[in-house]
C-alpha positions in Angstrom: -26.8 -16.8 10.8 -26.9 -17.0 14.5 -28.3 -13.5 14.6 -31.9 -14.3 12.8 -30.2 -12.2 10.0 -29.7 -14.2 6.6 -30.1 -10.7 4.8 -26.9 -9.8 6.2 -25.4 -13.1 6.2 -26.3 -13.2 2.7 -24.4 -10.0 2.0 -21.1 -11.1 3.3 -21.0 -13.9 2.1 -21.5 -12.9 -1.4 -18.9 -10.0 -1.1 -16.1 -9.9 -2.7 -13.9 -9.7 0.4 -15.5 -13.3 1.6 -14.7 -14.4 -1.6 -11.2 -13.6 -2.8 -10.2 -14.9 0.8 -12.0 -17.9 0.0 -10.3 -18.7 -2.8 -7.3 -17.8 -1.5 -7.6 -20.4 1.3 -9.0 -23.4 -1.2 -5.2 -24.1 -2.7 -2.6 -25.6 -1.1 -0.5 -22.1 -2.8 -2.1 -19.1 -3.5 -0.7 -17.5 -6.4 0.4 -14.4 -7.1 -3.1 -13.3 -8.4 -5.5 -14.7 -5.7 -3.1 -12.8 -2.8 -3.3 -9.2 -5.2 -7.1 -10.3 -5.5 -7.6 -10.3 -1.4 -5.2 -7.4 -1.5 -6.9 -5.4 -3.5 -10.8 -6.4 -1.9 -9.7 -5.5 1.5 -8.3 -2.0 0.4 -11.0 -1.2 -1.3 -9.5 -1.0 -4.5 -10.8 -1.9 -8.2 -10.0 -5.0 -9.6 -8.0 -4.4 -12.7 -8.8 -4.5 -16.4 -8.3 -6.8 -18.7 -4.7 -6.9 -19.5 -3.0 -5.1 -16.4 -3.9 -8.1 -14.3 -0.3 -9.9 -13.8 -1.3 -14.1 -14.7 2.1 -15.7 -13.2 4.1 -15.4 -10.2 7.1 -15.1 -13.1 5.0 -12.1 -14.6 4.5 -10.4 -11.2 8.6 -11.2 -10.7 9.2 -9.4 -14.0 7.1 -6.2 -13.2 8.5 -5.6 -10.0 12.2 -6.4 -11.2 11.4 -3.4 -13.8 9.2 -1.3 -11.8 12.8 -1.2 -9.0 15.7 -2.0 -11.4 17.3 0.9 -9.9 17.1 0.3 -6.1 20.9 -1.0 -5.4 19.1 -3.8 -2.1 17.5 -5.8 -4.9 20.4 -5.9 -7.5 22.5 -6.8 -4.7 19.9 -9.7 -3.8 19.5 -10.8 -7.7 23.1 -10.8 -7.9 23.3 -13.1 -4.8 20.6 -15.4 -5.5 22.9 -15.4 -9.3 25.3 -16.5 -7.7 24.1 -19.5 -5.8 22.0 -20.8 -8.5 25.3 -19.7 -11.2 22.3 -18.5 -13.6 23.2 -14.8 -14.8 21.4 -11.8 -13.1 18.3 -10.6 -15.4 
């Protein structure tokens, strides 16, 4: 509030920009949710609703391993990381 303008200052920091990111910073790890949170403030996009919003980093894992199941890079790093853990590729 340097400026003489708490109106403003007011503004940002009750925006929900300033505070995704501050949430994100708060935690010594952000999850999955609090970095699509930021992502999504600072593009301008919607939050989503009820039910589309992914809770775990495991849930976020699953919906992009079935959202590119078919691009051949990420089987060939599932079957990789597979193999150095000797878990089966899912």
């Amino acid at each position: 509030m340097r400026l003489g303008r708490p109106d403003l200052a007011d503004l940002v920091k009750n925006s929900k920009k300033y505070r995704r990111l501050v949430e994100l910073t708060q935690g010594p790890f952000p999850s999955i949710k609090e970095v699509r949170h930021v992502q999504r403030a600072f593009r301008g996009e919607p939050d989503p609703k009820d039910g589309d919003q992914v809770e775990t980093d495991d849930d976020w894992r699953s919906q992009m391993k079935a959202k590119f199941e078919g691009d051949v890079g990420l089987q060939v790093v599932l079957a990789r990381h597979a193999a150095g853990n000797g878990q089966a590729v899912a």
